[in-house]
C-alpha positions as CSV (number, residue, x, y, z in Angstrom):
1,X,0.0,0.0,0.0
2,X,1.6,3.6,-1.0
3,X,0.0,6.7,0.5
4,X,0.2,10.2,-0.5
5,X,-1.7,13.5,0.7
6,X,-2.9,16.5,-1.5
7,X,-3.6,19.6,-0.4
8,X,-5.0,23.1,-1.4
9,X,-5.3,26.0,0.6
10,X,-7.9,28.9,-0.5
11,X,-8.9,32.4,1.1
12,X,-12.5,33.9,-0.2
13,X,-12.0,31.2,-3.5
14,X,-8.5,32.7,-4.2
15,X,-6.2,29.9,-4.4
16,X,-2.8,30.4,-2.1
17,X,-1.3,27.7,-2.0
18,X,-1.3,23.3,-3.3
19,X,0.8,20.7,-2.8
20,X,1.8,17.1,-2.7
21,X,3.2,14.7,0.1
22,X,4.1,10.8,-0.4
23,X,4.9,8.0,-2.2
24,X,4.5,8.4,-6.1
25,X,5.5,6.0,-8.9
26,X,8.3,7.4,-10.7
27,X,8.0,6.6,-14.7
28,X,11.6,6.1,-15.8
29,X,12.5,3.4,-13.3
30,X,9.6,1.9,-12.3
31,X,10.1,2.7,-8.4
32,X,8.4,3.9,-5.9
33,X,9.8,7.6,-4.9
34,X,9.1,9.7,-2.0
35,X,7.6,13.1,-3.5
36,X,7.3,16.6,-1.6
37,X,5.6,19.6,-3.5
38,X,4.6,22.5,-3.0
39,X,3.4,25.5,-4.7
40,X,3.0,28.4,-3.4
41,X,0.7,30.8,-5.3
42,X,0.9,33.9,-3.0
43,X,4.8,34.0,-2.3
44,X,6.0,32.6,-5.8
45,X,7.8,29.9,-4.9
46,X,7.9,25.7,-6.1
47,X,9.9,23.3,-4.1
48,X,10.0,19.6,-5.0
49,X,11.8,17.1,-3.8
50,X,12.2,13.5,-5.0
51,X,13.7,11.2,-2.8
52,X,14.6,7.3,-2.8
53,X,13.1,5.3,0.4
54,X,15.2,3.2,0.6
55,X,18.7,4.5,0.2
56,X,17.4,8.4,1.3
57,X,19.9,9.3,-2.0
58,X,17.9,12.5,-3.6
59,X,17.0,12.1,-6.8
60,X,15.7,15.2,-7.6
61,X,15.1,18.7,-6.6
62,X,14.0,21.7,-7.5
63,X,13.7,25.2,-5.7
64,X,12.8,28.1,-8.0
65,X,9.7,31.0,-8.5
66,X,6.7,29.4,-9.4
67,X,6.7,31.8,-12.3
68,X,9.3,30.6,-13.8
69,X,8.7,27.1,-13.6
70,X,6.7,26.6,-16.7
71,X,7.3,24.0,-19.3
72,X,6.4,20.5,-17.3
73,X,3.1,18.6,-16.8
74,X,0.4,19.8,-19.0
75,X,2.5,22.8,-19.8
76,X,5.2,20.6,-21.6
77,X,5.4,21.1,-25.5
78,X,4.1,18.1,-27.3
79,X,6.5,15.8,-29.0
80,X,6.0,15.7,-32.9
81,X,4.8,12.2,-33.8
């Protein structure tokens, strides 16, 4: 069993803030990955950290203004196919 916890947190339907805690199934190996995120609407900031369970190594992170993360998830240019 893998558990994970998603969150938003709104002030009068203005959103402020999202994020992510908890296992997620990472795509290119298969493996089940410890994932922190957080996005914070009001301050500008992302944060997300990837991390292995079983050896603690990090396998990724990423600290930067949430506007200037743009480019990945549904924001990702489609491949030509």
């Amino acid at each position: 069993m893998h558990d994970s916890l998603k969150f938003k947190h709104k002030r009068n339907g203005e959103l402020l803030a999202e994020g992510f805690s908890g296992e997620d199934l990472h795509r290119k190996t298969g493996k089940w990955m410890t994932k922190n995120r957080v996005l914070d609407h009001e301050n500008d900031a992302y944060l997300e950290v990837v991390t292995d369970p079983v050896t603690s190594v990090e396998i990724h992170h990423c600290e930067e203004p949430l506007s200037k993360h743009t480019g990945h998830g549904s924001n990702r240019k489609k491949r030509a196919g």
